[in-house]
C-alpha positions as CSV (number, residue, x, y, z in Angstrom):
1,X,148.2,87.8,42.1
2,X,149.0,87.7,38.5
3,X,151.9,90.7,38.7
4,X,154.2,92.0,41.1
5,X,157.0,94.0,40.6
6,X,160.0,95.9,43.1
7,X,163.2,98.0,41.6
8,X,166.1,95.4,42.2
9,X,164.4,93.2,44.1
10,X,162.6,90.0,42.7
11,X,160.7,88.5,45.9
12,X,157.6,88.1,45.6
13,X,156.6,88.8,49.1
14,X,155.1,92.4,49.3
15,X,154.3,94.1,52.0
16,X,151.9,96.0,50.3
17,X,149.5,93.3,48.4
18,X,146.1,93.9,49.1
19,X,145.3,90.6,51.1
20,X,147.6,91.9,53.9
21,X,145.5,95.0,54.1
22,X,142.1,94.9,53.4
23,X,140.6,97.1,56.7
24,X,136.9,96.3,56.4
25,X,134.9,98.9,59.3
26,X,131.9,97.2,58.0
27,X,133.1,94.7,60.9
28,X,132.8,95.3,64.1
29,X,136.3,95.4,64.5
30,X,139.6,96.2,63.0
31,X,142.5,94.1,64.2
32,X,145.7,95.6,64.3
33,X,147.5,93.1,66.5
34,X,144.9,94.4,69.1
35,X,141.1,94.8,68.2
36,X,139.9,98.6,67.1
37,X,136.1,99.4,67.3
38,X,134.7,100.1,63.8
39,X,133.0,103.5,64.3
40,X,129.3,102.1,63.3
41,X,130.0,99.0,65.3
42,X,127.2,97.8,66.4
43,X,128.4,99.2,70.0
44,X,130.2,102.2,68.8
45,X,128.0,104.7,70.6
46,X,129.2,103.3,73.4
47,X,133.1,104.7,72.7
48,X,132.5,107.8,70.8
49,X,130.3,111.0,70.0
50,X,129.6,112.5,66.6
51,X,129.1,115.6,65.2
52,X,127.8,116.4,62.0
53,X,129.9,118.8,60.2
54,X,129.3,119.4,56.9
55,X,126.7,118.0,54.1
56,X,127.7,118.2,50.6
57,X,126.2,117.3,47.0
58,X,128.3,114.7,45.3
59,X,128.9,114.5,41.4
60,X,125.9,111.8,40.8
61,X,123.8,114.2,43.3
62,X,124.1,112.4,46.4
63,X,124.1,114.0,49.7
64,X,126.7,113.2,51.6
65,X,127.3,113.5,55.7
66,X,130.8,114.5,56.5
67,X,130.6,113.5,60.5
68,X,133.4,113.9,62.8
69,X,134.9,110.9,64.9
70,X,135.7,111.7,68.5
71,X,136.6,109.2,70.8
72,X,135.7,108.8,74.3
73,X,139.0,107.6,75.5
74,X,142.6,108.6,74.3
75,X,143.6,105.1,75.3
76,X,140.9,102.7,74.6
77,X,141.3,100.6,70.9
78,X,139.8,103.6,69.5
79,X,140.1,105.7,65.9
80,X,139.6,109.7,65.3
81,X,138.8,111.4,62.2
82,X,135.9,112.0,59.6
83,X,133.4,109.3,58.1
84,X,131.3,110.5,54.9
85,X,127.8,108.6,54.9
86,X,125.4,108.7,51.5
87,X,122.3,109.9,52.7
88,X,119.6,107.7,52.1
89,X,121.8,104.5,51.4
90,X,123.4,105.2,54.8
91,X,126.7,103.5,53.2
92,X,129.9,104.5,54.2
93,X,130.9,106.8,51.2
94,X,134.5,107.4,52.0
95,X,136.3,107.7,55.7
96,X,139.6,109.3,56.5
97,X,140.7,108.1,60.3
98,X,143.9,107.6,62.3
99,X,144.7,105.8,65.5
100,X,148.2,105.8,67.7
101,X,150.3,103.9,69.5
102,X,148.7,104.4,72.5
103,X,145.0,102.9,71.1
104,X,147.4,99.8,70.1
105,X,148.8,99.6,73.0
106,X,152.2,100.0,70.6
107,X,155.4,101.6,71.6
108,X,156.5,101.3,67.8
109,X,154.2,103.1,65.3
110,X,153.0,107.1,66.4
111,X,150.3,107.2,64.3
112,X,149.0,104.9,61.8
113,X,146.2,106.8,59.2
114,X,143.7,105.0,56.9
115,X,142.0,106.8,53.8
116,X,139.2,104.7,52.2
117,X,136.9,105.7,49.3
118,X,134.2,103.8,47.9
119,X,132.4,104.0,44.7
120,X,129.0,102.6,43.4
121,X,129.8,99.4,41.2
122,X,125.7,97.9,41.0
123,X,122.7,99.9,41.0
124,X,121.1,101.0,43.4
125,X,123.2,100.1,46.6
126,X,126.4,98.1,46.0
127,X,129.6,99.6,46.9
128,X,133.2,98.6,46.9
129,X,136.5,99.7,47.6
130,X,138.0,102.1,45.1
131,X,140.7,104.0,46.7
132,X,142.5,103.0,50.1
133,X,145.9,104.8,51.2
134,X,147.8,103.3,54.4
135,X,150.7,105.7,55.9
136,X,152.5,105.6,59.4
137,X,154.8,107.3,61.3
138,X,157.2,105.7,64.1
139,X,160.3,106.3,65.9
140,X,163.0,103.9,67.5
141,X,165.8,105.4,69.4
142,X,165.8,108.5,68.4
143,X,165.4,107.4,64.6
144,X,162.1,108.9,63.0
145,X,160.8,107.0,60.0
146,X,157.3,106.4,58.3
147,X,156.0,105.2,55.2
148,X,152.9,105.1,52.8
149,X,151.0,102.1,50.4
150,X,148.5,103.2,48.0
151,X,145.7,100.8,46.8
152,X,144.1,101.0,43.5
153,X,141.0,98.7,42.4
154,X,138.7,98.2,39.5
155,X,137.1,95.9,37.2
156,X,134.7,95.1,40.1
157,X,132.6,91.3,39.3
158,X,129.8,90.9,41.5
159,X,128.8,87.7,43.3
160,X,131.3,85.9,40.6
161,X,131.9,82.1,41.7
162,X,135.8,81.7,41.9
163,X,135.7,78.3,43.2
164,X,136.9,76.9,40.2
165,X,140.2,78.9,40.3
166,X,141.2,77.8,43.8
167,X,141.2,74.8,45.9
168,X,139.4,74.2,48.7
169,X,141.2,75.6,51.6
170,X,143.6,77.7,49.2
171,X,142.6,81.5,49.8
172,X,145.5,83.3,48.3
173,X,147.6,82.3,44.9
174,X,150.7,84.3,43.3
175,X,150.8,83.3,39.2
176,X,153.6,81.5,38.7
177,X,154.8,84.4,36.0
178,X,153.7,87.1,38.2
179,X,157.5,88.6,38.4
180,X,158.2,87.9,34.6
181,X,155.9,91.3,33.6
182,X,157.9,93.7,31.4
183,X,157.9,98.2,31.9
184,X,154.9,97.8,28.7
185,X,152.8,95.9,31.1
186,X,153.4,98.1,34.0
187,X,153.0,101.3,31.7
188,X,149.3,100.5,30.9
189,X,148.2,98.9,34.0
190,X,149.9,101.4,36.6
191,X,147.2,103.3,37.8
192,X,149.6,105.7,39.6
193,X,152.1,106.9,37.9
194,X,155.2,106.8,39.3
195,X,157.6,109.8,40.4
196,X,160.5,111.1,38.8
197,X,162.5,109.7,41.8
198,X,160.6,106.5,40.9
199,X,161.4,106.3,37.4
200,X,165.2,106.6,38.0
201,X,165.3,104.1,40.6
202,X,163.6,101.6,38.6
203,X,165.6,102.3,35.6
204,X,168.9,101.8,37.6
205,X,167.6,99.1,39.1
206,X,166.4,97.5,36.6
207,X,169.1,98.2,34.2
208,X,171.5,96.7,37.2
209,X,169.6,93.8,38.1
210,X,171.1,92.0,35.2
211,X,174.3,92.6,36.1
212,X,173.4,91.9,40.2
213,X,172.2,87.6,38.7
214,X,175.2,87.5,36.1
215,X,177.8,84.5,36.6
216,X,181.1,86.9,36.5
217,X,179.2,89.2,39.2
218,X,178.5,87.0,41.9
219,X,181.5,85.0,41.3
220,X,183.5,88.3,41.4
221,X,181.5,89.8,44.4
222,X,182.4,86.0,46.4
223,X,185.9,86.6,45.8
224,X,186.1,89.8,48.0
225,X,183.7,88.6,50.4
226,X,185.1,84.9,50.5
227,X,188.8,86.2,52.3
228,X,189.7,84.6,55.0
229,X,190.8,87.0,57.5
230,X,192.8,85.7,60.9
231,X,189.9,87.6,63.0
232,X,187.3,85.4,61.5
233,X,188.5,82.7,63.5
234,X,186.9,84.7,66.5
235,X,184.2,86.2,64.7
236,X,183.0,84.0,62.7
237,X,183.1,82.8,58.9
238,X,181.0,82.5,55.7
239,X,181.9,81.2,52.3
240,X,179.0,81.6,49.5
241,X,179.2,80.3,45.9
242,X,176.0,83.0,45.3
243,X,175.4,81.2,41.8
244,X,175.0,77.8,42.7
245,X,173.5,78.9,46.1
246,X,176.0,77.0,48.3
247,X,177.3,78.4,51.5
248,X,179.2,77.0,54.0
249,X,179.2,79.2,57.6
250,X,181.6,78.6,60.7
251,X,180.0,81.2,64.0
252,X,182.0,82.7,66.3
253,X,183.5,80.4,69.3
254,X,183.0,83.0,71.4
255,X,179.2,83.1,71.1
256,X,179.2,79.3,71.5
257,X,180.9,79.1,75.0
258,X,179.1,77.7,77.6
259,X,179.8,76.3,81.3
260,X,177.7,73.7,83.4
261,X,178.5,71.7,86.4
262,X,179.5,68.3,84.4
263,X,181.7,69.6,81.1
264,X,182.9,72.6,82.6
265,X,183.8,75.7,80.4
266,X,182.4,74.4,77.2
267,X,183.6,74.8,73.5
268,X,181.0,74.6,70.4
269,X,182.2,74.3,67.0
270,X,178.9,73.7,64.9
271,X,179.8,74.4,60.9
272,X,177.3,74.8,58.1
273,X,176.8,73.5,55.0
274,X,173.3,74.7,52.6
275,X,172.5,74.1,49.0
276,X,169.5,75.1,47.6
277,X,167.3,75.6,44.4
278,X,164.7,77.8,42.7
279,X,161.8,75.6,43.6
280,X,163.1,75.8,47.8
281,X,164.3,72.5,48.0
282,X,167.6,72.3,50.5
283,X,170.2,70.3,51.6
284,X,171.8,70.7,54.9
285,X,174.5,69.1,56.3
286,X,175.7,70.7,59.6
287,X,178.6,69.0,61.5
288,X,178.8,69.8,64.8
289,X,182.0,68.9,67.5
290,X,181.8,69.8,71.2
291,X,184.1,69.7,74.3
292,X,184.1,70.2,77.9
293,X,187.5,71.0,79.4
294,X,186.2,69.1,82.8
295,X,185.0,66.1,81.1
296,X,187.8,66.2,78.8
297,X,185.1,64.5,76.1
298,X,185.2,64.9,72.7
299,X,181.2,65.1,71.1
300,X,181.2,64.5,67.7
301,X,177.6,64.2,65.7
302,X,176.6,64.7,62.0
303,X,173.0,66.1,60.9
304,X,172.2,65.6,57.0
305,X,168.6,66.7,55.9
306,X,167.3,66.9,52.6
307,X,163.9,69.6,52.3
308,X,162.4,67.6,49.1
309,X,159.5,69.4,48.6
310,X,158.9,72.9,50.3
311,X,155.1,73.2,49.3
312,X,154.3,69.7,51.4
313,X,156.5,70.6,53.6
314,X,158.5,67.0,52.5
315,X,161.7,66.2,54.6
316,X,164.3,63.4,55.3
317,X,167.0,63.4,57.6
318,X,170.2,60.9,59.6
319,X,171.9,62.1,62.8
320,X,174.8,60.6,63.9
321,X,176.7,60.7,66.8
322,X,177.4,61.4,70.5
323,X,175.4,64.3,72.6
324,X,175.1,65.3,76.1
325,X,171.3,66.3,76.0
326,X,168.2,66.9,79.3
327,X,166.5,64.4,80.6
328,X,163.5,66.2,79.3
329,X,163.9,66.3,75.7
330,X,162.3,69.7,75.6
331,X,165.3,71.0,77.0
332,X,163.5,73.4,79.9
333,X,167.1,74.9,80.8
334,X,168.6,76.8,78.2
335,X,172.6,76.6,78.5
336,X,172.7,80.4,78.8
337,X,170.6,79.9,81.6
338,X,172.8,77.3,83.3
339,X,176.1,79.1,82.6
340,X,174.7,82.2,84.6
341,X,173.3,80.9,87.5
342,X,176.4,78.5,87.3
343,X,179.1,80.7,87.6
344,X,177.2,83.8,89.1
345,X,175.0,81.6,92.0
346,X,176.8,78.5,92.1
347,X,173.5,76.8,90.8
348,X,172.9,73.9,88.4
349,X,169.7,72.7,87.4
350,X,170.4,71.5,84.3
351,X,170.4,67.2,84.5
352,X,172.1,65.7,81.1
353,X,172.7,62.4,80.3
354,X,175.4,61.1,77.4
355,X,173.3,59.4,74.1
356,X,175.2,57.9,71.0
357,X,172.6,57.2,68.5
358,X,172.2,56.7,64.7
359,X,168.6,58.2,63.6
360,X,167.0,58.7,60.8
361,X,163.6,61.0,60.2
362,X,161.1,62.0,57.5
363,X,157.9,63.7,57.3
364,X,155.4,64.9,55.2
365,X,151.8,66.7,54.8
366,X,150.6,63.8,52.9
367,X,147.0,66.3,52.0
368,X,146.3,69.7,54.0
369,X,146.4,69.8,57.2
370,X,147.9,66.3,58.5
371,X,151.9,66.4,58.9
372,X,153.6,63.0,59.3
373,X,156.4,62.6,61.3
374,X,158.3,59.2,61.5
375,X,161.1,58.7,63.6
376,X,163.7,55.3,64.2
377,X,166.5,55.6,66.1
378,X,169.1,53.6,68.2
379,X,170.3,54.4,71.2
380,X,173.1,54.2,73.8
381,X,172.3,56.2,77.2
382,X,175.0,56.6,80.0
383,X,174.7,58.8,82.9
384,X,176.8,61.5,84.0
385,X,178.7,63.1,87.1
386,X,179.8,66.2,87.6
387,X,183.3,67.2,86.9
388,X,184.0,70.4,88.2
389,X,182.9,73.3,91.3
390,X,184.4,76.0,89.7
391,X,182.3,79.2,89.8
392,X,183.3,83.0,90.0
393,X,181.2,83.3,93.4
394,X,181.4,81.0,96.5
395,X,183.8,79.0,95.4
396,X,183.6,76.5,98.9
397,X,180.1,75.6,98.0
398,X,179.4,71.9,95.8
399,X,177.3,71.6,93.0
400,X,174.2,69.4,93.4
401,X,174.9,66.1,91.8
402,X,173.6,65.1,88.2
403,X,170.1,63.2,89.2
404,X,167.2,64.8,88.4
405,X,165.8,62.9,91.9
406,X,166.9,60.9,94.3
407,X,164.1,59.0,95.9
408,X,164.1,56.8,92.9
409,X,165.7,53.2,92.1
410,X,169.4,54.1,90.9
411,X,168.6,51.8,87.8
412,X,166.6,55.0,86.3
413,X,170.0,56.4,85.7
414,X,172.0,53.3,84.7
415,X,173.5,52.7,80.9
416,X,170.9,51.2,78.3
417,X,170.5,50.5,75.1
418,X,167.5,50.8,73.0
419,X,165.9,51.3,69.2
420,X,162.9,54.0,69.4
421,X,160.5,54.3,66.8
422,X,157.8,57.0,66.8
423,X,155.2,58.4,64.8
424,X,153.9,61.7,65.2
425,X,150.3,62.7,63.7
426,X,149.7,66.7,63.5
427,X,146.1,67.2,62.5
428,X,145.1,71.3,61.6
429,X,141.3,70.7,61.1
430,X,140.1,73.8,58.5
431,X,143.6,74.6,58.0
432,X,143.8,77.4,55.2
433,X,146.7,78.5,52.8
434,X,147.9,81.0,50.2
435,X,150.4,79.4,47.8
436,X,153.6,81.2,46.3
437,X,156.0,79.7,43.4
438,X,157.5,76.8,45.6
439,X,156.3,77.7,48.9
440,X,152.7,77.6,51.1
441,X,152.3,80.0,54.0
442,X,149.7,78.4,56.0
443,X,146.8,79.5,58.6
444,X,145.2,77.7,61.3
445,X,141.8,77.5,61.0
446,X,138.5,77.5,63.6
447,X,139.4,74.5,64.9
448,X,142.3,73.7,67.3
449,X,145.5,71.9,66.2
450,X,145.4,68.1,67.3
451,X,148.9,66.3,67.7
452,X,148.7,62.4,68.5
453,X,152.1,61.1,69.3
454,X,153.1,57.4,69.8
455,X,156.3,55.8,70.5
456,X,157.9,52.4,71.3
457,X,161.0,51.5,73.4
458,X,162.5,48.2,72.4
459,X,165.3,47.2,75.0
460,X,168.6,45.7,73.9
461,X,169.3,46.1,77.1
462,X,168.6,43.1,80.3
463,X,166.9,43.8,82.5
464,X,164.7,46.9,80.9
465,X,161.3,47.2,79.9
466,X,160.0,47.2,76.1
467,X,157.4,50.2,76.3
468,X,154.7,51.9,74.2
469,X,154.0,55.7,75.0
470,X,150.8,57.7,73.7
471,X,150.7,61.4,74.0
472,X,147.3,63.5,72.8
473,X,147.4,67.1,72.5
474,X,145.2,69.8,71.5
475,X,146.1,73.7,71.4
476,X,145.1,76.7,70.1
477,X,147.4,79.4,70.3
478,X,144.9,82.5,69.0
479,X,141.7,82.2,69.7
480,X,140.2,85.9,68.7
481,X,137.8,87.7,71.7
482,X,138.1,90.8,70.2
483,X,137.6,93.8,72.8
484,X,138.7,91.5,75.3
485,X,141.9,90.5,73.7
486,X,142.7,87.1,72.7
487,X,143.5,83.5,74.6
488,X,145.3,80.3,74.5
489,X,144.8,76.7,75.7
490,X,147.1,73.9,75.6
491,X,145.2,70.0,76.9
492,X,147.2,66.9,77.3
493,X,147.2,63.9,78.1
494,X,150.1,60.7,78.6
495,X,149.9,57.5,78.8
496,X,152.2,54.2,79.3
497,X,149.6,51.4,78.0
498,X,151.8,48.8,78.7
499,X,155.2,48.2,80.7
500,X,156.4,50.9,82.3
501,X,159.7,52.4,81.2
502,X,162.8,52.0,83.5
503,X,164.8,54.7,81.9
504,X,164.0,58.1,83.4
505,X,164.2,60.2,80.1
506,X,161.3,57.9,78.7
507,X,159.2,59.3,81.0
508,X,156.6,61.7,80.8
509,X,157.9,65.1,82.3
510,X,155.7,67.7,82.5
511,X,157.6,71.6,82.0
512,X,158.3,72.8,84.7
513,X,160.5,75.7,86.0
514,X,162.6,77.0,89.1
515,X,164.3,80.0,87.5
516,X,163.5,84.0,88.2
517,X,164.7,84.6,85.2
518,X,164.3,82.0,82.6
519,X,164.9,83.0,78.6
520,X,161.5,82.2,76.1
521,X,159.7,79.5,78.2
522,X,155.9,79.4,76.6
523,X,152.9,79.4,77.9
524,X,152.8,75.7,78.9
525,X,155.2,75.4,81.7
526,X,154.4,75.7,85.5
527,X,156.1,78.4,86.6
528,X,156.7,77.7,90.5
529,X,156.8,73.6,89.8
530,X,160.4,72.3,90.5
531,X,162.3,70.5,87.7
532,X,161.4,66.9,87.8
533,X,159.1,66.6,90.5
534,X,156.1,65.5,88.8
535,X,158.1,63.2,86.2
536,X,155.4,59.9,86.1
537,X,155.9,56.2,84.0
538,X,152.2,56.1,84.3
539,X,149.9,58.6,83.1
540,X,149.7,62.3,83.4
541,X,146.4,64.9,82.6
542,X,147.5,69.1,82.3
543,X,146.0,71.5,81.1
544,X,147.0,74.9,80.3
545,X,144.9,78.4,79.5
546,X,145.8,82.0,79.2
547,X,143.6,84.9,78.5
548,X,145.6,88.1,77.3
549,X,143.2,90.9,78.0
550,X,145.5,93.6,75.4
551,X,144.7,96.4,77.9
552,X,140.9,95.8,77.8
553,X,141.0,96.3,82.2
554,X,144.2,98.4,82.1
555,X,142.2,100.8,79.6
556,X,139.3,101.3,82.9
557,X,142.2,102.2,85.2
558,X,143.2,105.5,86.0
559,X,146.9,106.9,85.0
560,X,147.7,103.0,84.3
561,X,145.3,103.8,81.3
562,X,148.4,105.8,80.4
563,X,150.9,103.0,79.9
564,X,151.1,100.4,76.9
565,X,151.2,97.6,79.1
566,X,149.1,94.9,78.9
567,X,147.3,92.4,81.6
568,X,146.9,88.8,80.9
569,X,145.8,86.2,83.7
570,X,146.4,82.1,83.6
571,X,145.6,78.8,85.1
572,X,147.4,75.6,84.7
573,X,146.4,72.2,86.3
574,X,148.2,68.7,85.9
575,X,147.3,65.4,87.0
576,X,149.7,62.0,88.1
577,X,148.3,59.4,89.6
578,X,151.7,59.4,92.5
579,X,151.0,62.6,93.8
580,X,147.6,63.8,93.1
581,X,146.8,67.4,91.8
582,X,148.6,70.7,91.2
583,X,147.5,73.9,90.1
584,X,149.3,77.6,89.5
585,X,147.0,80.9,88.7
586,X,148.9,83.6,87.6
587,X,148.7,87.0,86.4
588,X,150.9,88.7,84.3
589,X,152.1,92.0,82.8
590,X,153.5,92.4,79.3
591,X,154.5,94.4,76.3
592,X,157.7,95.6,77.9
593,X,159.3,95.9,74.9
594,X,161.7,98.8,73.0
595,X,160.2,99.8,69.7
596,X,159.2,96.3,68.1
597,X,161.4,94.1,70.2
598,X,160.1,92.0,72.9
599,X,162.4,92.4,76.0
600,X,160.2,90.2,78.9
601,X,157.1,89.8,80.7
602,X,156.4,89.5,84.2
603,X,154.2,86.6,86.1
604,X,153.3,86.3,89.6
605,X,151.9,83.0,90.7
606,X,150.2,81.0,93.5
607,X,150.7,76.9,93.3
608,X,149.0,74.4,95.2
609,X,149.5,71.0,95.4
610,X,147.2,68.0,96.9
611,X,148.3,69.7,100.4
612,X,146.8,73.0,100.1
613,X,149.0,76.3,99.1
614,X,152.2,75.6,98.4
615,X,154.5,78.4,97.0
616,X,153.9,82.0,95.3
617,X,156.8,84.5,93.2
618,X,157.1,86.2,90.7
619,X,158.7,85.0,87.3
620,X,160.4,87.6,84.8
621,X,160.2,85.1,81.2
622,X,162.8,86.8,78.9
623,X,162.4,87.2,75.3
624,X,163.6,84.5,73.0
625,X,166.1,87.2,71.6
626,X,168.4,87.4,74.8
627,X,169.3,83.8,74.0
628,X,171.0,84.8,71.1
């Protein structure tokens, strides 16, 4: 991209650059989120009929086929409208075709409408791209909007070698002037011209925009904005110095109170310091002081982290302080989870432990595709009781004590002391990426992502173990199957090579789950499995797959065809030496959703364990936006 330009606005991400929308129906398919049959895929008679309506002489004396699209199926990933053919050449001369909501499987976008048209650029048979206009329509609650992003190309080079302009796995590059392009530019390359609307916009805009980076504007705008109001100390507070990019935010205590079984009603105070720069580097320093009015325990710690180099993705950090934090470091119970079924049920799963530590971290893709992460810490570990009963419903009833099992040796549980270094290896084989002024955006590649992780546990503690713990893991989030929709896999395995750990937290702990309605748990966690119970200091083997079928049966089913939901079905299996094998299959229903926000999904699940069948239900996994 050597030019970009928007009235008043001087990003250079665009929503309407050609790389984000190049819709090729050579392919068999046209992926929208969900996979659209080209209509001269290679199976397209199989989805819809034709009917020749019209053939017409072009200005170079070609006879063109104007032939109607008609879909089989209202519901199926389908397209209608009008393809033009060259006869003869049996190109595609121009099409003009429109799909809906319901052949995505959508409840956003109404209609969605593509006009292509294509243009001989080498004798005798090589076409390309002129002309391609995208437009949409869509309504949200009641709101009716749409919108339309015209594409203009030219100057066609044939079978030119561009390997010299780009590396390797670079597919995409923005000019580092591209925004620095003046109105003469613009005037002779503009192959639209714009409206009179247009025009006015940008030369308010523009005209503004100087005024908008000025010193005395931001300084003056900070003033006003900068206040401090006595209702910000509910709602929240930001202070911004706009021209030297510093802020400094303060949220609302009300959206940070929490309750669980061992602090009680919980206070949050987490504050917000940011600088940054033109070239994306970033400091962040974010103080953060907690209390539980059970506990009556102060939590102070202090994150600082300094983002050194945004294009390698170069980072260094120190933590400070004292936490209460899971026994699973991947924090499985969400503390909006535990105050609701805390104070509503009179249930608390959630099993913390008290850590002081000092820690410092960096990382860095040292070349595409491997990101280091290094990691030394020391630590102080203490466990925990629980403080308070309280809830708003059956009051007589006791919480479950804080141990995450109790047919293990107390000394899991018991204070320790310990530094913890770790190195973390993520490997993106083929990884690909398009590079911006001071940022990369990458892409996975065909390959899977590999993550090799390896830590070691040196007591200063007697009486505990030194250990060394190895974890593999390879995943693939989107693997494309086109009509059939798209799946994931997650493989793993753990391993303690040497001494086993005697601190339960070390331990491996597979994610598990025992909530109906937990908030944003992934793919990789057993749905039906109780917290804990498959926690091993010896070595652990799970794997995880899920095949989301984007409507593909659905579509074959008779008034379901009718919905937008989509089917997806799942197996997950795990391995520990202690107790053998379990397995859950599940299938699930999804896209419950208003407009473009996710809302939940639905799984139902059969486990079995080394015994046989053990447990079945059903699991409503709620979007990661209820947790905010």
């Amino acid at each position: 991209m050597y030019a970009s330009v928007s009235s008043g606005n001087e990003n250079i991400f665009r929503p309407n650059q050609f790389s984000l929308a190049g819709f090729d129906f050579y392919n068999n398919y046209v992926n929208f989120g969900r996979s659209l049959i080209s209509p001269i895929a290679d199976n397209a008679l199989d989805f819809y009929d034709y009917r020749l309506e019209q053939a017409s002489v072009d200005a170079d004396g070609r006879l063109v086929n104007k032939i109607l699209i008609k879909p089989k199926s209202r519901s199926k990933p389908l397209v209608n409208g009008y393809i033009y053919i060259t006869d003869g050449l049996w190109n595609i001369h121009s099409l003009d075709v429109y799909f809906t909501g319901d052949a995505l499987k959508n409840t956003f976008p109404d209609t969605l409408r593509i006009q292509q048209i294509f243009v001989p650029v080498q004798a005798p048979d090589v076409w390309r791209l002129i002309t391609q206009h995208l437009s949409f329509s869509a309504g949200l609650l009641g709101f009716r909007m749409g919108g339309n992003f015209s594409y203009i190309f030219s100057d066609y080079i044939v079978n030119h070698d561009v390997s010299h302009m780009f590396r390797d796995p670079e597919r995409f590059r923005v000019d580092e002037n591209a925004l620095r392009t003046d109105s003469l530019f613009w005037q002779a390359k503009r192959p639209i011209p714009l409206t009179e609307e247009e025009i006015e916009d940008y030369r308010k805009k523009d005209s503004l925009k100087v005024v908008w980076k000025s010193k005395s504007f931001l300084d003056s705008m900070d003033r006003a904005d900068n206040k401090l109001k006595w209702a910000d100390l509910l709602t929240g507070y930001t202070w911004n110095n706009s021209y030297r990019n510093i802020s400094f935010a303060y949220p609302s205590p009300m959206s940070t109170v929490r309750f669980n079984a061992v602090e009680g009603w919980k206070l949050n105070i987490d504050t917000r310091f940011q600088w940054s720069d033109s070239t994306y580097r970033r400091v962040v320093i974010n103080p953060v002081v907690e209390y539980g009015f059970a506990d009556k325990i102060i939590k102070p710690r202090l994150s600082v982290n300094y983002r050194y180099n945004n294009i390698m993705l170069g980072n260094v950090g120190l933590q400070i302080g004292r936490q209460y934090i899971q026994f699973d470091r991947n924090s499985p119970i969400t503390e909006r989870n535990t105050t609701w079924n805390s104070l509503f049920y009179k249930i608390n799963r959630i099993r913390i432990y008290r850590q002081e530590k000092v820690e410092a971290t960096w990382q860095h893709e040292i070349i595409n595709g491997l990101l280091v992460n290094l990691n030394s810490a020391y630590v102080v570990r203490n466990p925990l009781q629980v403080n308070t009963h309280y809830s708003i419903f059956d009051r007589e009833r006791l919480f479950d004590e804080n141990i995450p099992r109790r047919d293990l040796d107390p000394k899991v549980y018991a204070q320790n002391s310990y530094f913890i270094h770790s190195m973390r290896l993520r490997w993106r084989p083929g990884q690909q990426y398009s590079s911006y002024p001071g940022y990369r955006f990458r892409r996975n590649g065909a390959w899977p992502e590999i993550t090799l992780h390896y830590e070691k546990g040196l007591s200063r503690t007697a009486g505990f173990n030194d250990f060394d713990k190895i974890q593999l893991i390879v995943k693939d989030n989107y693997v494309n199957a086109n009509l059939w929709g798209y799946f994931q896999y997650n493989l793993e395995y753990g391993v303690f090579p040497g001494q086993r750990p005697d601190y339960f937290a070390d331990f491996f702990h597979p994610s598990a789950n025992e909530l109906l309605f937990p908030i944003d748990p992934g793919f990789t966690v057993f749905n039906l499995m109780p917290y804990y119970s498959y926690s091993t200091d010896r070595y652990y083997l799970s794997g995880h797959f899920r095949h989301h079928f984007n409507g593909y049966i659905f579509d074959r089913i008779p008034l379901i065809n009718k919905t937008r939901f989509k089917e997806n079905a799942g197996l997950a299996i795990l391995y520990q030496p202690a107790l053998g094998l379990y397995t859950e299959l599940t299938i699930g229903l999804e896209n419950f959703r208003i407009g473009p926000v996710p809302l939940f999904t639905i799984d139902y699940t059969l486990a079995f364990d080394r015994g046989g069948f053990r447990d079945h239900g059903i699991v409503f996994k709620l979007s990661s936006v209820l947790n905010n």
